[in-house]
C-alpha positions as protocol buffer text, in pm:
chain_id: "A"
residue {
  index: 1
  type: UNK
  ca { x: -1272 y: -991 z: -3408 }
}
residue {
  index: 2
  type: UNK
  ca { x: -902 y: -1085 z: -3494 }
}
residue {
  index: 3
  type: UNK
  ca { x: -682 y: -1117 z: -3144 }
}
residue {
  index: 4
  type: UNK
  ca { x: -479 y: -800 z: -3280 }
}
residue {
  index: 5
  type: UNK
  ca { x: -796 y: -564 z: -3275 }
}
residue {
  index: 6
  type: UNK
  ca { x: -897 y: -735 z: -2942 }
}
residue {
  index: 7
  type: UNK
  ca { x: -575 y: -622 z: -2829 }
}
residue {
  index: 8
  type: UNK
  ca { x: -530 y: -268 z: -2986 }
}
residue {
  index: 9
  type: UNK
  ca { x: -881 y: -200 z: -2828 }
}
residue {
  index: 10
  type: UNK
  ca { x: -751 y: -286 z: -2478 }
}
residue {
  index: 11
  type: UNK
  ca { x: -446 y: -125 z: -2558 }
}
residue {
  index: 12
  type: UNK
  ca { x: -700 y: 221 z: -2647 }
}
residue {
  index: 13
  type: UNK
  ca { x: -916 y: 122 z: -2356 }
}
residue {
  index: 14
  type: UNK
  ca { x: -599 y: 148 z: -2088 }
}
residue {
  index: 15
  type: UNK
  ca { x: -498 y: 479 z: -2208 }
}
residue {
  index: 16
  type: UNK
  ca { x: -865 y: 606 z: -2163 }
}
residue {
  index: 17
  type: UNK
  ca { x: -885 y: 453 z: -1787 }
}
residue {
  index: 18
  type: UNK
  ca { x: -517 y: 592 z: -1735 }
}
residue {
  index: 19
  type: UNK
  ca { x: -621 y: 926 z: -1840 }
}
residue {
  index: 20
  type: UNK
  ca { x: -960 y: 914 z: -1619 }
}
residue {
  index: 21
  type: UNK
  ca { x: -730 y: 833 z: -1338 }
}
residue {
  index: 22
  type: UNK
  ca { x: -478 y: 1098 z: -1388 }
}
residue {
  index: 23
  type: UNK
  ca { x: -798 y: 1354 z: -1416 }
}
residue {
  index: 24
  type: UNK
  ca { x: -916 y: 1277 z: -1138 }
}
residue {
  index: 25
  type: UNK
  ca { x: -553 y: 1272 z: -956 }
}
residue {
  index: 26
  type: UNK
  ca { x: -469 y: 1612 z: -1059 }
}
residue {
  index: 27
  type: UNK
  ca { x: -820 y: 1788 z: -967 }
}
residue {
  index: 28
  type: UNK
  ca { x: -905 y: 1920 z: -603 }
}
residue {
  index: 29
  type: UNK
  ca { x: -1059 y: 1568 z: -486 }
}
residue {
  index: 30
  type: UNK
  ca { x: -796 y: 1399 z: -631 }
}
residue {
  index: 31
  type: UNK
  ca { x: -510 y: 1558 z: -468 }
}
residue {
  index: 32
  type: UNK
  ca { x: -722 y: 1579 z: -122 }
}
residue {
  index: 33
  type: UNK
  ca { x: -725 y: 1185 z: -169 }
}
residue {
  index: 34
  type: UNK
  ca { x: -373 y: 1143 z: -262 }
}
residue {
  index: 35
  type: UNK
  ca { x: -294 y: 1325 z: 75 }
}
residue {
  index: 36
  type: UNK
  ca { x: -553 y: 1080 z: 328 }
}
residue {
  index: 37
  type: UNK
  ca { x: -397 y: 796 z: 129 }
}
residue {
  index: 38
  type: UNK
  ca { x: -33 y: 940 z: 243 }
}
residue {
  index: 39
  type: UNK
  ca { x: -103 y: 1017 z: 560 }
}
residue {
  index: 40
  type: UNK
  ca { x: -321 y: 672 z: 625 }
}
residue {
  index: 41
  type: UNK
  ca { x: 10 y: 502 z: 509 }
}
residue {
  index: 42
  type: UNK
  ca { x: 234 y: 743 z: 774 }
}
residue {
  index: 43
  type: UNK
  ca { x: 5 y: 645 z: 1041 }
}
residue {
  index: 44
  type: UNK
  ca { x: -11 y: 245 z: 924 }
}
residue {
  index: 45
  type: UNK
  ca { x: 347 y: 249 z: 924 }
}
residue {
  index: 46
  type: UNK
  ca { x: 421 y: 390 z: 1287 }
}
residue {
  index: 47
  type: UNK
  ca { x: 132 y: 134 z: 1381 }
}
residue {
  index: 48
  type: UNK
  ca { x: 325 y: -124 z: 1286 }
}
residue {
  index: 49
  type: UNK
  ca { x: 673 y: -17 z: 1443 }
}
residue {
  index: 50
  type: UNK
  ca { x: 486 y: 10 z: 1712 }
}
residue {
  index: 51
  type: UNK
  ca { x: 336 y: -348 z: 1716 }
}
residue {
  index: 52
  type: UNK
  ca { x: 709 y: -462 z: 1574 }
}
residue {
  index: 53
  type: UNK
  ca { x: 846 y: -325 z: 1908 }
}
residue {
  index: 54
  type: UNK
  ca { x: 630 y: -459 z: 2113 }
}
residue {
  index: 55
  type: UNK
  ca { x: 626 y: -857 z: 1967 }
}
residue {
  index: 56
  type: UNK
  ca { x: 956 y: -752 z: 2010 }
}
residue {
  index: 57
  type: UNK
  ca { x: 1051 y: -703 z: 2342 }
}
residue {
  index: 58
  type: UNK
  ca { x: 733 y: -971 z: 2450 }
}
residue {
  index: 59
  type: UNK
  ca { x: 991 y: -1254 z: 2230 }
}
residue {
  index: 60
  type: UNK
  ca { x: 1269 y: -1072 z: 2466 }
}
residue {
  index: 61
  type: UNK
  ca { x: 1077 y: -1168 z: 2781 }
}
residue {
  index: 62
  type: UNK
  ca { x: 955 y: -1481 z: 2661 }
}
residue {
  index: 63
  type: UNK
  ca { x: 1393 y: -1549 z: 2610 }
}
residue {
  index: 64
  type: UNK
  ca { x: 1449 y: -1437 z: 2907 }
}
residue {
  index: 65
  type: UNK
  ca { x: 1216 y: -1683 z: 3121 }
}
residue {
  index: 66
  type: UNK
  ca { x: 1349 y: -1992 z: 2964 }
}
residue {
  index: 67
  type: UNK
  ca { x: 1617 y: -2186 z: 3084 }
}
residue {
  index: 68
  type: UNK
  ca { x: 1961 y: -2153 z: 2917 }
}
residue {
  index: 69
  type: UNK
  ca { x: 2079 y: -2464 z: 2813 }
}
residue {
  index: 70
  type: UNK
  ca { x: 2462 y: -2546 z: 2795 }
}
């Protein structure tokens, strides 16, 4: 096979798999998975405010309890 049929049959084969994918994104399952995949990245990203304020104000404590040099 010449290397431009190899690559007008991935080429094909990426629209197929692109239009499986949007399918499946656009029918009930697909949208009910969108939304746990939005609201699993909501709650990952106040869990790691939450861990960013607390390394946070430990690094503040840790400053605080070492000597201040001049």
């Amino acid at each position: 096979m010449k290397g431009s049929t190899k690559t007008l049959l991935g080429f094909l084969a990426g629209i197929a798999v692109s239009a499986g994918v949007y399918a499946f994104l656009k029918s009930k399952k697909g949208k009910e998975l969108s939304q746990k995949m939005k609201d699993k990245a909501t709650d990952l990203k106040q869990d790691f405010a939450d861990l960013s304020d607390k390394a946070r104000h430990a690094m503040k404590k840790v400053q605080d309890g070492l000597p201040q040099s001049e």
